[in-house]
N, C-alpha and C positions, 0 to 999 in steps of 0.2 A: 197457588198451584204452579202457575209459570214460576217462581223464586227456588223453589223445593226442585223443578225439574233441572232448572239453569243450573243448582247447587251441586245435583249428581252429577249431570254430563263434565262438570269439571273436576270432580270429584274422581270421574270414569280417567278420564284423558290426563291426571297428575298421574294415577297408577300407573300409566302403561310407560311413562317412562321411565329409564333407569339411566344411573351413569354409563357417561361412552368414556373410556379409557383409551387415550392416544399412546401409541407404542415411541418413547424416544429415540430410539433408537434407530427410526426408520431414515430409512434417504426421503428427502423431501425435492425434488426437482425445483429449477428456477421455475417462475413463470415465464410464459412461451403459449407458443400455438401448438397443439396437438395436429398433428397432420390427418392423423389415418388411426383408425384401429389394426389396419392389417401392415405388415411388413413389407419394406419398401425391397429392393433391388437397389445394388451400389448406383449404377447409371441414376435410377428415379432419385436417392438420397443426395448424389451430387446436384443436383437441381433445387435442391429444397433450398428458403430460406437462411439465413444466421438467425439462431435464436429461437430456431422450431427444434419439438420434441418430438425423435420418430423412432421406428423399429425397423430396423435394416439385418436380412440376413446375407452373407457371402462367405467366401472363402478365406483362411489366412494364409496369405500369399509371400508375406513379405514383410520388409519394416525400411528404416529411413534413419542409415546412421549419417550423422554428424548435422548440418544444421539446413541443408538445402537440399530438396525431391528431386529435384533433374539432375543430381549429381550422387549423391545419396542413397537413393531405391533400390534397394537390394531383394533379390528374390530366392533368398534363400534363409537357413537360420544363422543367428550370429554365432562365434564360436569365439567370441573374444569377450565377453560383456554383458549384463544386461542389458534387452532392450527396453526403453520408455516409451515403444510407439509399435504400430502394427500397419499394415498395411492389407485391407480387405477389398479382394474381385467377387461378379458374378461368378466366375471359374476357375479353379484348383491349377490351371497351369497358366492363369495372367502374366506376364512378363512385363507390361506396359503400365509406366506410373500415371499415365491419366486415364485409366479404365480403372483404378482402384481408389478408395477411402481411405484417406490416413485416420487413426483414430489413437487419440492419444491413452498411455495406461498410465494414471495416476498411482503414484503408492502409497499413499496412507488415507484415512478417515473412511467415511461412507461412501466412497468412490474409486478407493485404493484397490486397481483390477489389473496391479501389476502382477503380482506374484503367481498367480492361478495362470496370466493368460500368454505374458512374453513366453518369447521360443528360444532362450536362450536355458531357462528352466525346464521350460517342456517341450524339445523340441518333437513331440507326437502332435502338436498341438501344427505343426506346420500341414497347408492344404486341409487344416478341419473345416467343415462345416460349421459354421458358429450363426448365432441371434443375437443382435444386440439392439437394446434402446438406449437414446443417451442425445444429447445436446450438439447437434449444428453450430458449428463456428468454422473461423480461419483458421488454420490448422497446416504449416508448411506453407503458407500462400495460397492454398488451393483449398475447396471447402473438407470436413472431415467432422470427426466427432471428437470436440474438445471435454467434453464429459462423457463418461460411463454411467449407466443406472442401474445395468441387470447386460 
């Protein structure tokens, strides 16, 4: 009796499963530390580790032409080029490059968020409101988000 029982309950537990279908397509984040489920503020994500995945919202304030922040931060849209970088505040009229996150915009693959987000294309896009998740690193010397994920 126990043999015939043992024989259904797995009999039970093979049905209930079915194939799980992975999407290729999808971005897959490095590994990293998850900080927070909720969204950090530029100030709290300047503090985070290198190497932590977070959600920062702020404003797009600005970007960083040529290769150096203290010389470079500009607070306005480019009118000459596209940008490869952004520079996001807690507030729509930041002026100050250490109150803000540089966050770099890749152009191609599953993390290519140039096109949609530089303000050289869309300069409506300056002083938006934006959300972003993406990868903590060195970025201009100073910490920033050297990946995008959403």
């Amino acid at each position: 009796m126990k043999g015939i029982l043992w024989c259904a309950f797995c009999f039970c537990l093979l049905q209930a499963c079915g194939k799980i279908e992975l999407a290729d397509d999808e971005p897959v984040p490095p590994a990293g530390e998850i900080v927070s489920d909720d969204t950090m503020t530029v100030e709290q994500a300047r503090r985070c580790p290198v190497d932590t995945i977070i959600a920062v919202k702020g404003y797009i304030v600005g970007y960083i032409a040529g290769t150096s922040i203290t010389s470079g931060a500009l607070f306005e849209c480019p009118v000459d080029e596209a940008n490869t970088n952004m520079l996001i505040a807690d507030t729509p009229d930041e002026t100050d490059y250490m109150n803000c996150l540089p966050v770099k915009l890749e152009n191609s693959g599953n993390y290519g968020y140039r096109a949609p987000l530089n303000m050289y294309d869309h300069p409506e896009n300056y002083r938006r409101h934006i959300l972003l998740s993406g990868l903590v690193g060195n970025y201009f010397r100073i910490k920033g988000l050297t990946r995008v994920y959403s």
